[in-house]
C-alpha positions as CSV (number, residue, x, y, z in Angstrom):
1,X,0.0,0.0,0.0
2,X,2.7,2.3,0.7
3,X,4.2,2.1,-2.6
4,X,0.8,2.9,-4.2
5,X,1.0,6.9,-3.6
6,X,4.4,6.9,-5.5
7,X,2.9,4.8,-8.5
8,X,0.7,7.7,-8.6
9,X,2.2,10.7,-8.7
10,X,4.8,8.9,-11.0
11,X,2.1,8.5,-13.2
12,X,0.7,12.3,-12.7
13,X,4.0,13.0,-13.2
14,X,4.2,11.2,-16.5
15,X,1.2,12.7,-17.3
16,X,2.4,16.5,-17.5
17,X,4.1,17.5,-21.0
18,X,7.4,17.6,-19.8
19,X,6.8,13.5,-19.2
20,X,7.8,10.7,-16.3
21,X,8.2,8.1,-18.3
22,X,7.7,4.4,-16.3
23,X,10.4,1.7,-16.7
24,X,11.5,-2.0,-16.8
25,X,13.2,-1.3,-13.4
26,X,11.2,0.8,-11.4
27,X,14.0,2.8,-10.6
28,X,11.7,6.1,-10.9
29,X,9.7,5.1,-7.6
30,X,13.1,4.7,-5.9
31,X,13.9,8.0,-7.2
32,X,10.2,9.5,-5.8
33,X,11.0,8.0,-2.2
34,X,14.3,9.6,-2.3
35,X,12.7,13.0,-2.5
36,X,8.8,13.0,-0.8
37,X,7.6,10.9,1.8
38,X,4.5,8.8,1.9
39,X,2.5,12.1,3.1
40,X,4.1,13.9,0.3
41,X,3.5,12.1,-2.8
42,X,-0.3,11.1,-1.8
43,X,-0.7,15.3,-1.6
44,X,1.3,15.6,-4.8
45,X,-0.2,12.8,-6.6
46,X,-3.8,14.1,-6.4
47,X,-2.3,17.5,-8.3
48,X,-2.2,17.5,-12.4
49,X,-0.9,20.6,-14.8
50,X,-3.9,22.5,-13.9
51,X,-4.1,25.6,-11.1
52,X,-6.6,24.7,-9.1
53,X,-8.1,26.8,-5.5
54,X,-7.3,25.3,-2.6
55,X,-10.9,24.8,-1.8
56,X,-11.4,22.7,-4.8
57,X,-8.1,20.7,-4.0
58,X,-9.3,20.4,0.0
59,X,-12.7,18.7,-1.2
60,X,-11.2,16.6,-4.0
61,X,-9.3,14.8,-0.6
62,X,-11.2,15.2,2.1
63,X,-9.7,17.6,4.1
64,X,-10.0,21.2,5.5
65,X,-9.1,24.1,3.3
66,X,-7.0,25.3,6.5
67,X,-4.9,22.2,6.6
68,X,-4.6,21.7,3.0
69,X,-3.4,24.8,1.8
70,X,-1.0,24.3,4.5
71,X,0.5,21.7,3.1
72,X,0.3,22.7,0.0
73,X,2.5,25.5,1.0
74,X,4.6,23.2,1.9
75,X,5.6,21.3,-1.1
76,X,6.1,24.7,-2.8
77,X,8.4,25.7,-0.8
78,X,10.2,22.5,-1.3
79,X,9.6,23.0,-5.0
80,X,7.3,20.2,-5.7
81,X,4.2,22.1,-6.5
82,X,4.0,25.5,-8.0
83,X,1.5,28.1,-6.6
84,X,0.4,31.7,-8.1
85,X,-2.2,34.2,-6.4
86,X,-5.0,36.0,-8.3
87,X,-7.5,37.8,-6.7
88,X,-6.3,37.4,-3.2
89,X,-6.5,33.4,-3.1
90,X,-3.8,30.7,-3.9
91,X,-3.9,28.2,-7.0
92,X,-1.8,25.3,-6.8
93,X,-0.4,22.7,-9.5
94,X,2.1,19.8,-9.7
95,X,5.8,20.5,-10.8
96,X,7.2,18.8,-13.2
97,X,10.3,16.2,-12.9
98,X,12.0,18.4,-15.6
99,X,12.5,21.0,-14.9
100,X,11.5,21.4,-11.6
101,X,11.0,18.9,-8.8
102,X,14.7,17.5,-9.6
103,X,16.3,21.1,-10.0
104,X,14.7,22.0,-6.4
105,X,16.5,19.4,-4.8
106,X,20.2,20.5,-5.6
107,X,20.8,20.8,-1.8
108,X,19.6,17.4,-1.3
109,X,22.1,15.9,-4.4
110,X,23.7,13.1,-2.6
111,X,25.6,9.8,-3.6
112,X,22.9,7.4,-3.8
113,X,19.9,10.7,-5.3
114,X,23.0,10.7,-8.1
115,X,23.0,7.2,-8.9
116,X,19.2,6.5,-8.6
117,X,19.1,9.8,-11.0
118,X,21.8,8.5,-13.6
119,X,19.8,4.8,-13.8
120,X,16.6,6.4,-14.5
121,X,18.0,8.8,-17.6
122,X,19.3,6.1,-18.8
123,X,16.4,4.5,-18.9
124,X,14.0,7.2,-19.5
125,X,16.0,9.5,-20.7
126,X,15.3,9.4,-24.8
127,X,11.5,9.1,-24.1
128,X,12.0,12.9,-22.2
129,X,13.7,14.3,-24.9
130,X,12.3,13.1,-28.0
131,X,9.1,15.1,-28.4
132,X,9.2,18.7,-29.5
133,X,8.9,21.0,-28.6
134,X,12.0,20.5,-26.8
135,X,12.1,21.3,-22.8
136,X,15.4,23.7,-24.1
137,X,16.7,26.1,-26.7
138,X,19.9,27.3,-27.2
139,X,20.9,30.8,-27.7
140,X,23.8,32.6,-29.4
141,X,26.8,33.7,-27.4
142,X,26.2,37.0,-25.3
143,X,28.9,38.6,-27.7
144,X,27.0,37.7,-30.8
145,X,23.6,39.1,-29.8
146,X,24.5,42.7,-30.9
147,X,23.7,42.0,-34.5
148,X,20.8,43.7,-35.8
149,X,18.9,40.5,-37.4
150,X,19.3,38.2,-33.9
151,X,15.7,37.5,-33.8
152,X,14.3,39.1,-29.7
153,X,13.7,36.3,-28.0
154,X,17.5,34.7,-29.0
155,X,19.3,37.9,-27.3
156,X,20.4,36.5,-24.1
157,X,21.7,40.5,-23.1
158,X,18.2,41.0,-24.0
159,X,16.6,38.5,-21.7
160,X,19.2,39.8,-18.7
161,X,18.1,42.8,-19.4
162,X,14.0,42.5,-18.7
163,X,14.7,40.2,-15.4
164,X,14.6,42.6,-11.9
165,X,16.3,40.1,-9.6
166,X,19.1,37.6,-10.2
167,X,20.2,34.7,-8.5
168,X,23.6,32.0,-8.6
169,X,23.2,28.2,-7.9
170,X,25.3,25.4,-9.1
171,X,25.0,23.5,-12.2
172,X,23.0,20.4,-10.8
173,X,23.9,18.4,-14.3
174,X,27.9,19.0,-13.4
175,X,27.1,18.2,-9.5
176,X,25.3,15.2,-10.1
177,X,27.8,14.0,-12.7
178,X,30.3,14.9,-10.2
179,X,29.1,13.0,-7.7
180,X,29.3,9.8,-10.0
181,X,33.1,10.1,-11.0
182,X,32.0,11.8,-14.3
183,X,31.4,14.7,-15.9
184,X,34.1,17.2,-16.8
185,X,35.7,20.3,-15.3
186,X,33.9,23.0,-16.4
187,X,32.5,26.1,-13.8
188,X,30.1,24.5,-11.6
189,X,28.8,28.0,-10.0
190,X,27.1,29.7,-13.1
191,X,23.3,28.4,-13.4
192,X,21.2,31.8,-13.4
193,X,17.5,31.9,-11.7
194,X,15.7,35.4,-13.4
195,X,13.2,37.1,-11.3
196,X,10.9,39.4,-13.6
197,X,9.0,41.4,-10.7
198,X,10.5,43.0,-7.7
199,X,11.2,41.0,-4.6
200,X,12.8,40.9,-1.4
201,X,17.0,39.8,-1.6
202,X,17.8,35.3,-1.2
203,X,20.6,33.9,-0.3
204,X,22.8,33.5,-3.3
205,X,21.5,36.9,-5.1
206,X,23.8,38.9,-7.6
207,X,23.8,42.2,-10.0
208,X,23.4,42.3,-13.1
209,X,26.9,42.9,-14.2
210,X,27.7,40.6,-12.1
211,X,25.4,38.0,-14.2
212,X,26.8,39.1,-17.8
213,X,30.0,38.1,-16.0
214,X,29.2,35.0,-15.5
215,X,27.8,34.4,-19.0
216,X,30.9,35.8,-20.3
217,X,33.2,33.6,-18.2
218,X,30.9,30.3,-19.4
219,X,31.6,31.4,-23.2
220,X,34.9,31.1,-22.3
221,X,34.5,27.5,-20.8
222,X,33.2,26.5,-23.9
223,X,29.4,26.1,-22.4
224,X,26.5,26.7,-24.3
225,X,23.6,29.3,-22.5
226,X,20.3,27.6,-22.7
227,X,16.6,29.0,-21.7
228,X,13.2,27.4,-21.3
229,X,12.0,26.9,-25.1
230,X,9.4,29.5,-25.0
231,X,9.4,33.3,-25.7
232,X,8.0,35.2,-23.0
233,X,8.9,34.9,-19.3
234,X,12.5,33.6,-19.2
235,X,13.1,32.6,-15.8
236,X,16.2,31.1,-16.0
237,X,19.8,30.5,-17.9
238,X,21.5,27.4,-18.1
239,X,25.4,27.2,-19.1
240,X,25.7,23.5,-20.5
241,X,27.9,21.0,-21.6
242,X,27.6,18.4,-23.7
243,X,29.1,15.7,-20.8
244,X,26.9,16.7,-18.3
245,X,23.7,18.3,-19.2
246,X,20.6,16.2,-19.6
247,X,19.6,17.9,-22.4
248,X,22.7,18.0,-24.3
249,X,23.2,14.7,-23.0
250,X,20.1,13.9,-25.5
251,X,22.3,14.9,-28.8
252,X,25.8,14.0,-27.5
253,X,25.1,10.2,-25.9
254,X,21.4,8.9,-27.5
255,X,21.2,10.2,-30.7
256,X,18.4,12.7,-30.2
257,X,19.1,15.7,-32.7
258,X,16.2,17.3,-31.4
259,X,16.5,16.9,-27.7
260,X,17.6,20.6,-28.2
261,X,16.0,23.4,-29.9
262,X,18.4,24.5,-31.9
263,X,18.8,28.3,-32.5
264,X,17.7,30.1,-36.2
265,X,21.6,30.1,-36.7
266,X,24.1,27.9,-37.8
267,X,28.5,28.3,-38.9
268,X,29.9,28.3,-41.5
269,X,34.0,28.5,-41.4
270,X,36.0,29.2,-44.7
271,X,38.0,26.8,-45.7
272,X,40.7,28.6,-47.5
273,X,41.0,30.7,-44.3
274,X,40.9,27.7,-41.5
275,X,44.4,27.1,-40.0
276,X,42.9,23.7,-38.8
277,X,43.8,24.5,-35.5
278,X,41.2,22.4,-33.8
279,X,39.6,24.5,-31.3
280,X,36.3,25.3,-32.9
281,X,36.5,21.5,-32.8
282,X,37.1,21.3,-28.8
283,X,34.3,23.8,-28.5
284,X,31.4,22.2,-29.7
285,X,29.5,20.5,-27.2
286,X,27.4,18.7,-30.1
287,X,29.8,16.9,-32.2
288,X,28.7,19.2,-34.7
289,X,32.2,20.2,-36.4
290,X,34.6,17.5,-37.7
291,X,38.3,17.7,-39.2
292,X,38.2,16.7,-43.2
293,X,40.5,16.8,-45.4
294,X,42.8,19.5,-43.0
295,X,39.9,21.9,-42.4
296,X,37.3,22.3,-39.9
297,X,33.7,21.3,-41.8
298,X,30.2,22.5,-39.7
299,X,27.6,19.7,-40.0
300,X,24.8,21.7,-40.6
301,X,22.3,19.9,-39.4
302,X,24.0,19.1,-36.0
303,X,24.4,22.7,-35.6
304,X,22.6,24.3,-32.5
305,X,23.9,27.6,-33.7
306,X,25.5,28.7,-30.3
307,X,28.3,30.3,-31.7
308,X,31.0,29.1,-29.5
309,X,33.5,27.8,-32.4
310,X,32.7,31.5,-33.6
311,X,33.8,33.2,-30.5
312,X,36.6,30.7,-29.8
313,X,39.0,30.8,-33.0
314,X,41.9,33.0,-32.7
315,X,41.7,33.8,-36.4
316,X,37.9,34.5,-36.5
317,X,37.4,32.5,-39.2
318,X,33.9,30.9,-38.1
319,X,30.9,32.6,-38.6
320,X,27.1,32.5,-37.4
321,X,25.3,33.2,-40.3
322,X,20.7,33.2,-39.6
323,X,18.9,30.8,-41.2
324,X,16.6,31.9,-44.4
325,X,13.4,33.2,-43.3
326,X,11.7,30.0,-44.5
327,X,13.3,27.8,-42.1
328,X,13.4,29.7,-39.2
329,X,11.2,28.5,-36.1
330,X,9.8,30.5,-33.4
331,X,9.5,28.7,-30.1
332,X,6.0,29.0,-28.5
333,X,5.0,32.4,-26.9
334,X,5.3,31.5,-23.8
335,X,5.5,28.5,-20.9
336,X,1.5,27.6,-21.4
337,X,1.8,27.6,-25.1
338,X,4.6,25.4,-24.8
339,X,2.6,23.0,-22.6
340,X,0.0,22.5,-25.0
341,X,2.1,21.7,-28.0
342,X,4.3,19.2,-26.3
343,X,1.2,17.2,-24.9
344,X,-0.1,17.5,-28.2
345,X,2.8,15.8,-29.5
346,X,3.2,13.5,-27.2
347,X,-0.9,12.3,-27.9
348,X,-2.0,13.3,-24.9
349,X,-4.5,16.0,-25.7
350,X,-6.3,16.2,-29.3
């Protein structure tokens, strides 16, 4: 019986567009008791992808509206439910795996969280990343964003720009890695949570110079900024690599060219002016540039258009060049838009 509340909110889980998928193992309910308890995942199993009052939640399980949204607070502070307030009362909905629950519980990233976590992407891991939309984009290097035709929503000084509060954590894909005996050794400190409305100062909160710093530094590293695949509402900026980063993980280790949206860019590097001095090659966390014939060559079609081999080459000899208008692809307008098109193409909606 106990196991029967994590069966559920696995599957609630599952059923959210970001996706929980079950496996052969059942190493994803081991991975659930590692992070709620039994009272935990019965309150967060009864929760789906919709905001819902607390007086509606409290009467779909029986309990008081007092004691409920009590422990609905709770969870969100823990990060395994969101919650918003419109006219004066609460609405709460599950989080999802991806991002969300798992990136809440950095502080709790232990040995055995790291290994339970590594079984189950390797398990579950393609069936997360292979619908579209996907869960991430990339964007073009901070120092690339000044051209006149980088499309709004692919300006990452732009994105910095709108956010009113800015916040440091660690890379959770590196720690995790880490705390296997893999990954690489890339800056760990450089994962930026956006605020968009004024709030009072957390523990770990920086300027805004201080966050173009850090972008700059991870272009440097070789790591490629990522955001929620969606236009509006940016909350956050990831600096990945291609060892480490779930995501990336996706196009690097199974195969999964789309596990990434790719940006409306791509290279191209001249090969009468490449010195063939590999480190556009070292730079790409995709795989997407190869030696042939004495030059570096851009696989098109592997290309995220990030732009590091472009800001990397001592003779700036790469460059990003946008796609034609015909094949360029706007991400969804925003977080909810992005919900519905992935359920829809995962068949979960018609």
């Amino acid at each position: 019986m106990p196991n029967e509340v994590f069966y559920k909110l696995a599957d609630a889980l599952d059923n959210l567009p970001n996706a929980f998928p079950r496996t052969h193992s059942g190493v994803e309910i081991e991975l659930l008791k590692k992070i709620f308890n039994a009272e935990e995942a019965s309150l967060a199993g009864r929760l789906n992808g919709e905001y819902r009052p607390v007086n509606v939640i409290a009467e779909s399980i029986g309990l008081s509206q007092k004691q409920t949204q009590g422990d609905l607070l709770a969870l969100a502070k823990k990060g395994f439910i969101w919650f918003k307030k419109e006219n004066g009362a609460l609405y709460f909905r599950l989080a999802p795996f991806i991002v969300g629950i798992y990136e809440a519980n950095l502080e709790n990233l232990d040995h055995e969280f790291s290994h339970l976590f590594e079984h189950y992407m390797l398990e579950a891991g393609k069936d997360i990343m292979k619908y579209d939309p996907a869960i991430h984009r990339a964007l073009p290097a901070i120092s690339l964003a000044k051209s006149e035709w980088i499309l709004p929503y692919d300006d990452v000084k732009a994105i910095i720009d709108k956010a009113k509060a800015f916040n440091v954590r660690d890379c959770i894909c590196r720690v995790q890695q880490g705390l296997i005996g893999k990954g690489c050794d890339a800056p760990r400190h450089n994962c930026l949570v956006l605020s968009l409305r004024e709030r009072s100062p957390k523990p770990g909160d920086i300027s805004k110079d201080e966050a173009l710093a850090i972008l700059d530094e991870a272009e440097q590293a070789s790591l490629v900024h990522c955001v929620g695949n969606h236009q509006a509402e940016l909350t956050y900026i990831c600096n990945c690599c291609g060892c480490c980063c779930g995501v990336l993980r996706g196009v690097t280790q199974w195969g999964i060219e789309n596990s990434i949206a790719h940006a409306n860019y791509y290279a191209v590097i001249d090969p009468d002016e490449c010195a063939n001095c590999g480190t556009c090659i070292e730079r790409c966390q995709v795989n997407a540039i190869t030696e042939i014939k004495g030059v570096s060559v851009v696989d098109r079609k592997k290309c995220i258009g990030c732009g590091l081999c472009v800001t990397g080459c001592p003779d700036n000899v790469p460059k990003l060049i946008r796609k034609p208008d015909k094949e360029i692809v706007h991400p969804p307008i925003d977080y909810v838009d992005w919900e519905q098109q992935r359920l829809q193409n995962r068949g979960s909606i018609g």
